[in-house]
N, C-alpha and C positions, 0 to 999 in steps of 0.2 A: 257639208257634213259636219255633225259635230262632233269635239276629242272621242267619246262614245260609241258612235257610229265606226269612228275610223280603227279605233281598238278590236270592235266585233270584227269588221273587215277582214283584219291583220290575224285575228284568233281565228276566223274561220277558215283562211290561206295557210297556215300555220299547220290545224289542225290535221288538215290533209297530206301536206307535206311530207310530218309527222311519220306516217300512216306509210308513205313511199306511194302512192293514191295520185292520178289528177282530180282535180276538184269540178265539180260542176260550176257554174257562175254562181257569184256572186247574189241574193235576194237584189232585188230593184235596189230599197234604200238605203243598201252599203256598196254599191257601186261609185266606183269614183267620177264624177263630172269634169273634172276641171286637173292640170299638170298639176297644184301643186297638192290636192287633195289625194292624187295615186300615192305620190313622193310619199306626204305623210304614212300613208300605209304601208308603204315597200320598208318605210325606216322603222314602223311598227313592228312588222312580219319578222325582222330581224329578232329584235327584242321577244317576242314571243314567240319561238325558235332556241331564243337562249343562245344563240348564236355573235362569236366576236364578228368585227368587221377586217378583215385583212388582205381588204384589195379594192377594186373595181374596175367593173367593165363600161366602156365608154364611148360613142360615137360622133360623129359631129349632126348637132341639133337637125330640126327641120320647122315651119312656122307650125305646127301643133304639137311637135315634139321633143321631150327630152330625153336623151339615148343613155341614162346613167343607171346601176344597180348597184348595190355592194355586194362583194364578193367573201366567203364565210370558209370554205374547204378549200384547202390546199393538198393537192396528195404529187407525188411522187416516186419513181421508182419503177417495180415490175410491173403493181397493178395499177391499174386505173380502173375507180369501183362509180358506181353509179347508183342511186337511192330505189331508181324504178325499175324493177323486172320488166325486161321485154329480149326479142328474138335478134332485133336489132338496137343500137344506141347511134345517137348524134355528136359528132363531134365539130368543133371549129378549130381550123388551124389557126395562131396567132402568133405573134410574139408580146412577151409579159417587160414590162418594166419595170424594176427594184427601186425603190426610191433609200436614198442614203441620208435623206435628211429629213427633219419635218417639212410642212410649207404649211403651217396655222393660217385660219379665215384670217383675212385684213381688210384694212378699208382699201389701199391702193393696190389695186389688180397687178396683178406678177406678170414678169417680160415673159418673154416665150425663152430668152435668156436663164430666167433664173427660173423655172422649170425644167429644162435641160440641164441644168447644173446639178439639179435636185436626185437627178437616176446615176444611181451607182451600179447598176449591171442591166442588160438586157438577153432573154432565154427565151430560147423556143417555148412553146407553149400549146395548151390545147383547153380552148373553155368544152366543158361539159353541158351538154344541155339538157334540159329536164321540162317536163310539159307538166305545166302548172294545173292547166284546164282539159276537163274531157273535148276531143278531138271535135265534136257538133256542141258546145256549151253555147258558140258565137261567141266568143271571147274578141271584144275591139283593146286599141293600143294602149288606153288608158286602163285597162282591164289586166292587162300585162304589165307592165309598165309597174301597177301597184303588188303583182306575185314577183317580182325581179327578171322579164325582161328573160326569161328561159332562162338564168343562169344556177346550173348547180352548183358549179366549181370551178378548179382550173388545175389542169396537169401541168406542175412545171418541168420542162427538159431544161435540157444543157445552155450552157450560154456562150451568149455571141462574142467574137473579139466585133471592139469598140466599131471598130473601122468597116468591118459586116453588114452594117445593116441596109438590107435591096430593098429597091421601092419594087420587085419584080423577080420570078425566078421558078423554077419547075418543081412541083411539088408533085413527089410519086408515093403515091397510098399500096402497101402492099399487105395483105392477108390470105389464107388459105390459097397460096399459090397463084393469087393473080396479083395483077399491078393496075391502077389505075392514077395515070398521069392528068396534071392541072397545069393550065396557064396561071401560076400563081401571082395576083397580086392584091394589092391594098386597096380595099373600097374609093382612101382620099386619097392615095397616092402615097401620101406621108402619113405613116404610122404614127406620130407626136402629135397632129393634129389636133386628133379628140383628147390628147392629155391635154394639149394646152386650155381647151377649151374646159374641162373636168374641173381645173384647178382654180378656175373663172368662175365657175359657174357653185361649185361647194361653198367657197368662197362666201360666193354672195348669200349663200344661205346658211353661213355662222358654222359649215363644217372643213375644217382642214384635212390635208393627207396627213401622216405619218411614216416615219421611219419604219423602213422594213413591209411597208404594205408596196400591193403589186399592182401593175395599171395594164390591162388588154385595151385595147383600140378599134377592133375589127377583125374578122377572116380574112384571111387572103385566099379561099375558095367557100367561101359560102360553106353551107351544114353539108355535111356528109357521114354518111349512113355507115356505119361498121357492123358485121355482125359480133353478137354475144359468146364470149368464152373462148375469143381466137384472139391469137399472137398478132399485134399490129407492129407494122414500123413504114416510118414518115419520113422521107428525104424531103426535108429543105433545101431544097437545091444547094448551093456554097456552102450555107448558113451551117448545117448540122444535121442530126439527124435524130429522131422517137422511136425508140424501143417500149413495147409494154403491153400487157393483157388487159382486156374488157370484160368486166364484170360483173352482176349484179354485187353488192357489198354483202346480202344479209348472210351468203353463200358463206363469208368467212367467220369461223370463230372465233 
């Protein structure tokens, strides 16, 4: 693709967004081929958005895949608002990591040491998900990958003490009067994983973290479905607990 191509990409993912809209795919020749031709456009899509970058979501690779997006909304508090109207929203339970320090690109790849060194807090959390694409577009992973990987945002809750953090733990979803409990845990087991690997891999592509930006890792129960304009709350097992309402945002003034 060329700079061109990848800019319309990113202006036409942008545009729908926009809109609070899933998009249809992509025309054939702004489609992305190749890991790093999505990337370019997911880092476009930002930019024409008009959107800062203050966070990112992260998984550990796979051989055709890279599991990274930046993360742009941060909300907090009673509500939790979401760009697209619908009857129900998706949520991921996580925990977020606070970074306390920078870690700028280098040439010599950081310990798993001084990445852990680098987080000053860790909070419950919840990525919001958002559907880039109409549900039959055929949308493949590189397809995603260049809209951000479903991420709209990230609720941050309360934070953990230090010594907290479970590879494992029950996680009870309650709203309009029912409960639904989860085997909660973490895809790799260790929730640092995919940082470590995040801070490897920007790195090597001339982009550093920052202070004050937030790093999710994975669900610890996969997407789940909440309904629209009910009172939710999340037991973390030990960990803590999420208070707060689903909403679409345009509802507030």
């Amino acid at each position: 693709m060329t700079p061109e191509q990848i800019q319309l990409s990113a202006a036409w993912l942008a545009d729908y967004r926009q809109r609070g809209e899933a998009a249809p795919l992509l025309p054939a020749e702004l489609r992305p081929t190749s890991l790093a031709e999505a990337f370019a456009i997911q880092q476009w899509l930002f930019i024409e958005l008009g959107l800062p970058v203050v966070g990112w979501k992260a998984g550990l690779p796979g051989p055709d895949k890279w599991v990274l997006a930046p993360i742009a909304h941060l909300q907090q508090g009673e509500l939790c608002l979401f760009e697209q109207q619908s009857e129900q929203y998706s949520i991921e339970p996580e925990l977020a990591f606070l970074l306390a320090t920078d870690l700028p690109a280098r040439t010599e790849p950081y310990s798993e040491a001084e990445v852990k060194a680098a987080i000053g807090a860790t909070h419950l959390a919840l990525e919001l998900i958002i559907r880039p694409y109409n549900a039959d577009a055929g949308a493949e992973f590189l397809d995603q990958l260049a809209a951000g990987l479903f991420n709209q945002g990230l609720y941050i809750g309360p934070a953990l003490a230090e010594e907290s953090l479970s590879e494992k733990f029950e996680l009870v979803l309650e709203y309009s009067d029912q409960q639904h409990k989860f085997a909660a845990q973490h895809p790799n087991q260790d929730p640092l994983l995919p940082l470590y690997w995040l801070v490897k891999h920007l790195s090597q592509q001339g982009i550093g973290l920052k202070q004050g930006e937030w790093v999710i890792t994975g669900s610890y129960a996969g997407v789940l479905q909440v309904p629209a304009n009910t009172e939710l709350k999340l037991q973390f097992g030990p960990l803590g607990q999420i208070n707060t309402f689903c909403r679409h945002k345009a509802v507030i003034s």
